[in-house]
VOTI-795987 format. One line per 8 residues: number of its first residue (from 1); their letters; for each residue y, x, z negated of C-alpha. Coordinates in steps of 0.2 Angstrom, whole numbers, m for minus. Example, Ala and Ser with C-alpha at 12.3 -4.5 7.8 and 13.67 -1.06 7.14 Angstrom:
// residues 2
1> AS> m22,62,m39 | m5,68,m36
END
This chain:
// residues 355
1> XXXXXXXX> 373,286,m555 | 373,277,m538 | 378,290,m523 | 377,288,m504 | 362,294,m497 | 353,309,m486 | 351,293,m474 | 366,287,m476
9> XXXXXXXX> 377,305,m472 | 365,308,m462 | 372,314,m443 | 390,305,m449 | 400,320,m443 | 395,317,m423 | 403,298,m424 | 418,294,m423
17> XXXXXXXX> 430,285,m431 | 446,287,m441 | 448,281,m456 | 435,281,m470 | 438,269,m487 | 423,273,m499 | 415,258,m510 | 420,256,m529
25> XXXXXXXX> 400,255,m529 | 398,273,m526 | 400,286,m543 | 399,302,m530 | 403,310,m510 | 388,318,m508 | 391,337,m502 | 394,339,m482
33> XXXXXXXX> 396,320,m481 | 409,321,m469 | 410,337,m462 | 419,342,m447 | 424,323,m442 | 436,327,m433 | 442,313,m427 | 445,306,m446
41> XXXXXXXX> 465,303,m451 | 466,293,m467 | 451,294,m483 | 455,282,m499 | 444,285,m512 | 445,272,m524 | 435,262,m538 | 424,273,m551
49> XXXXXXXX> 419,288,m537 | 420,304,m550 | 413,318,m541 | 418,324,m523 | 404,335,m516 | 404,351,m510 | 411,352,m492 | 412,335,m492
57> XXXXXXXX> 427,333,m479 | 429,350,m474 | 434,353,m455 | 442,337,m455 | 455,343,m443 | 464,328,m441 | 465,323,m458 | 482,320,m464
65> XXXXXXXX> 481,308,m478 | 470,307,m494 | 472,294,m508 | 463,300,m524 | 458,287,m537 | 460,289,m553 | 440,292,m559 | 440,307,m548
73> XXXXXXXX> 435,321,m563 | 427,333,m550 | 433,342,m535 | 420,353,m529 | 420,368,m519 | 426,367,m501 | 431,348,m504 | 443,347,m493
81> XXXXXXXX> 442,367,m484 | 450,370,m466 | 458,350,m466 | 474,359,m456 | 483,344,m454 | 483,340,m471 | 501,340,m479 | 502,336,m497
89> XXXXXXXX> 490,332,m510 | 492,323,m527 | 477,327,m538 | 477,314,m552 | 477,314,m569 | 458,312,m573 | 455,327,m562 | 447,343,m573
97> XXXXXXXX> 440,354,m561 | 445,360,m544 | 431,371,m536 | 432,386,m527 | 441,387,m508 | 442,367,m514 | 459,367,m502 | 458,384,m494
105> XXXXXXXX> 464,386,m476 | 474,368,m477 | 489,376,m467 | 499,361,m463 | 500,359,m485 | 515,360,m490 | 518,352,m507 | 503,350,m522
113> XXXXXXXX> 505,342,m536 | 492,344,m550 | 489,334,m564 | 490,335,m583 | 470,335,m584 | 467,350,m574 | 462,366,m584 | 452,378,m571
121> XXXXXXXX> 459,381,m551 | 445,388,m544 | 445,403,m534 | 452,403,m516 | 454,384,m520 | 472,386,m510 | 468,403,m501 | 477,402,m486
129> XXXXXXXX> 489,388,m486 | 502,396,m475 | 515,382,m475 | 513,378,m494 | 534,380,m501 | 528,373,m519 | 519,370,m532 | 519,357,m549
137> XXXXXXXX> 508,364,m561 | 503,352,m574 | 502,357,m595 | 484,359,m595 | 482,373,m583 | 474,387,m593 | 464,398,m580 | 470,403,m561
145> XXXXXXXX> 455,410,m554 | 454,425,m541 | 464,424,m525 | 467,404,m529 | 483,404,m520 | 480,421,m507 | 491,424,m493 | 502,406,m496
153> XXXXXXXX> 513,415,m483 | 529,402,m487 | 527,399,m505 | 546,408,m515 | 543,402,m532 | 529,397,m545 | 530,394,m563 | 515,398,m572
161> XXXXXXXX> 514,386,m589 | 513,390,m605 | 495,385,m607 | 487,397,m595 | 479,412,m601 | 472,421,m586 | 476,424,m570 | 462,432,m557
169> XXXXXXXX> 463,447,m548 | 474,442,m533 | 479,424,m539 | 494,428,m528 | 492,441,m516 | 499,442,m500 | 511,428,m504 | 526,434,m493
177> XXXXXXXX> 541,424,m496 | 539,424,m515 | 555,429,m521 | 553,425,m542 | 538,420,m555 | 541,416,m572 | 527,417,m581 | 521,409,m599
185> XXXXXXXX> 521,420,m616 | 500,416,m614 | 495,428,m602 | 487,442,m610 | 482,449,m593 | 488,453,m576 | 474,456,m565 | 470,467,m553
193> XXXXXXXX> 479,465,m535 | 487,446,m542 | 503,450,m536 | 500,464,m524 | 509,464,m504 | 522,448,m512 | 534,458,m501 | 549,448,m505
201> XXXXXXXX> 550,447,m523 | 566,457,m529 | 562,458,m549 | 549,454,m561 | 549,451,m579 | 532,453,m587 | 530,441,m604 | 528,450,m620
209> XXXXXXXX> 512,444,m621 | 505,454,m609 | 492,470,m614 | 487,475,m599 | 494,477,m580 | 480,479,m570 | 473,490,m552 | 485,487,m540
217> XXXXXXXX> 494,473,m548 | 512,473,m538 | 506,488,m526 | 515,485,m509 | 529,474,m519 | 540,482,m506 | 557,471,m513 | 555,475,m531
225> XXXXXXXX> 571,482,m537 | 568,480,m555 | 556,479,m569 | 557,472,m588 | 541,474,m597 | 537,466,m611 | 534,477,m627 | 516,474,m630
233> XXXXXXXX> 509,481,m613 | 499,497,m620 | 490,500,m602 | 497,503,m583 | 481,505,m571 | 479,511,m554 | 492,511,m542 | 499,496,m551
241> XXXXXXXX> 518,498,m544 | 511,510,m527 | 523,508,m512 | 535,497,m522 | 548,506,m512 | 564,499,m517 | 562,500,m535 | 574,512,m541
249> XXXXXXXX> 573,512,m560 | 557,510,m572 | 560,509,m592 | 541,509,m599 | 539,503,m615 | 536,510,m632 | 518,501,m632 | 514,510,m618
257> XXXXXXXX> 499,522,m620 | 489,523,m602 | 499,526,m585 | 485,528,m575 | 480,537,m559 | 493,533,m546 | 501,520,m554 | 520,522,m547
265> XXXXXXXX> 514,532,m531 | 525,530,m516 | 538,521,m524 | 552,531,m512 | 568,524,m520 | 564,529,m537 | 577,541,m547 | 574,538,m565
273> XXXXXXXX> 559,536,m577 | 561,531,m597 | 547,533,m604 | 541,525,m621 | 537,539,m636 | 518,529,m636 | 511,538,m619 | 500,549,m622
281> XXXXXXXX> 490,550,m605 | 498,550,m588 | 486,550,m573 | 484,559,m558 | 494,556,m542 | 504,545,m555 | 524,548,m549 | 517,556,m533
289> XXXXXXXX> 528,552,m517 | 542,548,m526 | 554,557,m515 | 570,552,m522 | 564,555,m540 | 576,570,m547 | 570,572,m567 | 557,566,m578
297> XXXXXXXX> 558,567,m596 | 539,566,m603 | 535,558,m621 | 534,569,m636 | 515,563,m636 | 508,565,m621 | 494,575,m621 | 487,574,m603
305> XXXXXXXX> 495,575,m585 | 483,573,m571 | 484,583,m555 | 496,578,m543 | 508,567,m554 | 521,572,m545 | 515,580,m528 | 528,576,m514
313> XXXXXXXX> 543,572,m526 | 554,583,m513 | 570,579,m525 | 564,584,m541 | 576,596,m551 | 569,596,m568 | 556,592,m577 | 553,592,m596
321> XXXXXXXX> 538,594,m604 | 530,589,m624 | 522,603,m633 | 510,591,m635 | 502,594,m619 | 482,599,m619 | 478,598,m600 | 489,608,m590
329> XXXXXXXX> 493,598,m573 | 494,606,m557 | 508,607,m552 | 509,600,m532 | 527,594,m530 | 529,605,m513 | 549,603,m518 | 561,617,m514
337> XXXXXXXX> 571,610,m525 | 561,610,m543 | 571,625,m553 | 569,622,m570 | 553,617,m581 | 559,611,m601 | 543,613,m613 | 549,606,m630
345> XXXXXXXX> 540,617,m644 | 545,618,m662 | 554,632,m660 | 566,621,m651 | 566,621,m631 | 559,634,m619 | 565,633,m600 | 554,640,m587
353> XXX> 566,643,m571 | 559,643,m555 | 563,655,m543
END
């Protein structure tokens, strides 16, 4: 494999010039090859180049145009990191591999198109590109890694393909203007924190497909009016809907065995709960906060409450209770308002009043 050189990079980020073309006699960029070159504009890679190094153009701040060739297999971490005047990207089809924070910090991005070849995004690989509106997602794509598309402040809408399987803690966190996601029936898992602070989706429909909604997942989803959960999600984790304050109705499903500790805390507009006859444990601090909550009607299974479940729901009336229970919750509602407790028994119900 022919590659430039230590002597041949060496010191090349303090000259100046603005446009780079590489040799079809080179196979690989060597990592840091032209970092920080400021002055750079234009870099057409052509000929059988395969490998683009680690921070091989990163800091290129005036670099607005890049011409992949079609050998290019490898795009390796911090590539192309910080290039701010960057504004869209085609990643070819013999691309595989796009390394982490690759593209990170490219604010002036606004469009990426990504080949049929790629299978892994890297993680961070587009952290931060604040002006990036959308994104084409080639058939291939079968792992997002963690925070890969972070605080994209202008992206409203991404499609997530069929083929993908995962999707990282944070994929999509912070991404402000998304306003929909439609997600493939291949994801298993949603991770913790992927969708979290997306303050300006409005509703969510989560594949059937998916087992597992993970820590934090759509906490701070402050728009989210609505949820439709598929029927194989069996576990709800930590403050997976926290502070989703316009949601205002919550079916969970009958696969549903696990809503964990604060899971739909702070969720102010809140006024119903279904819940799925499969729940069996609900967490502590779980419906706390939810100030406009008026009734919940536990599952006939549950056997555990946590402390707290529903401390500071000032509107709650009524609750009813399974004979089921084994833990007896402590009861932290501090509402004037909470008169009657229903325990269902076999004797038929039992009502507790308040006085």
């Amino acid at each position: 494999m022919e590659a430039a050189t230590k002597d041949d990079i060496d010191h090349i980020h303090t000259q100046r010039f603005f446009e780079v073309k590489i040799p079809c006699n080179l196979t690989e960029i060597s990592r840091y090859a032209f970092q920080n070159c400021n002055q750079l504009v234009l870099v057409t890679i052509k000929g059988s180049v395969t490998h683009i190094g680690e921070g091989a153009f990163a800091g290129c701040t005036s670099l607005n145009s890049i011409s992949l060739g079609e050998s290019v297999t490898h795009i390796e971490r911090d590539a192309f990191a910080a290039c701010t005047s960057l504004m869209s990207i085609s990643i070819g089809e013999s691309v595989s591999h796009i390394g982490q924070r690759a593209f990170a910090d490219c604010r002036s991005l606004r469009s990426i198109i990504i080949g049929e070849s790629v299978t892994h995004i890297g993680a961070c690989a587009f952290a931060e590109c604040r002006s990036l509106t959308g994104i084409k997602m080639g058939e291939s794509v079968t792992h997002i890694e963690h925070s890969a598309f972070a605080e994209c402040t202008s992206l409203n809408s991404i499609t997530i393909r069929e083929s993908v399987t995962h999707i990282g803690a944070s994929a999509f966190a912070g991404c402000t203007s998304l306003t929909s996601i439609s997600m493939g029936e291949s994801v298993t898992q949603i991770g913790n924190e992927t969708f979290s602070e997306c303050t300006s989706l409005t509703s969510l429909t989560v594949g059937e497909s998916v087992t597992d909604i993970g820590i934090g997942a759509f906490s701070g989803c402050t728009s989210l009016t609505s949820i439709s959960m598929g029927q194989s999600v069996a576990h709800i984790w930590d403050r997976a809907f926290a502070a989703c304050t316009s949601l205002t109705s919550i079916t969970i499903g009958e696969s549903v065995t696990h809503i964990d500790h604060s899971a739909f805390e702070g969720c102010t507009s809140l006024t119903s709960i279904t819940m799925g006859e499969s729940v069996t444990h609900i967490g502590a601090c779980a419906f706390a906060g939810c100030t406009s909550l008026m009734s919940i009607t536990m599952s006939e299974s549950v056997t555990h409450i946590g402390d707290g479940a529903i401390a500071r729901c000032t509107s709650l009336k009524s609750i009813t209770l399974p004979e089921s229970l084994r833990h007896t919750f402590r009861d932290e509602s501090e509402s004037s308002l909470l008169k009657i407790i229903t325990i269902h028994s076999t004797e038929g119900r039992k009502r507790l009043r308040s006085e």
